[in-house]
C-alpha positions, 0 to 999 in steps of 0.5 A: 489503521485508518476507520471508516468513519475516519475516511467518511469525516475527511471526504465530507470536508473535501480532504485528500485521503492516503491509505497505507502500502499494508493494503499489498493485495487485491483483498486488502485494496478492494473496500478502499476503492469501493468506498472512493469510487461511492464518494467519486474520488479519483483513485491513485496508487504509488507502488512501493514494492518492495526491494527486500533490502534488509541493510537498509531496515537495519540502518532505522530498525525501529526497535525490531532485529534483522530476523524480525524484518526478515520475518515482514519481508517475507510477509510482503513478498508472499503476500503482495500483488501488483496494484492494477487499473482493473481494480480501479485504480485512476493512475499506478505509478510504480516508485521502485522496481519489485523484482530483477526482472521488471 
């Protein structure tokens, strides 16, 4: 998880800065942005909703069962909202679709 000392270190030396798709709700995204838009930083997000597809997990387990990435899926599922440019966003560009009917 990225600090905000860390953030602060890399914007005083003009660095381009990559926050984690953990941030899957309003919540989580909103000190990011606050703290890019202080510092006057273009704000993009890559959405990579999810496509629920335990086959793939499965393929690159990284030590976890399938119940276990069942377990996150379900977390994201539940828990995500679509990023949008009324948060602050600059651009949003959806990578994958989130559901069937997108």
């Amino acid at each position: 998880k990225i600090s905000i000392d860390i953030f602060t270190r890399a914007v005083e030396h003009d660095r381009n800065i990559v926050i984690c798709n953990t941030n899957i709700n309003k919540k989580a995204r909103k000190p990011w942005i606050t703290l890019a838009k202080k510092h006057k930083m273009r704000i993009v997000c890559y959405d990579f909703c999810s496509t629920g597809d335990i086959k793939r997990r499965m393929q690159e387990p990284r030590g976890k069962t399938e119940n276990e990435w069942k377990k996150v899926e379900h977390y994201f599922r539940t828990n995500y909202e679509k990023p949008t440019k009324q948060e602050g966003f600059n651009h949003i560009y959806a990578l994958l679709r989130c559901n069937k009917n997108e």
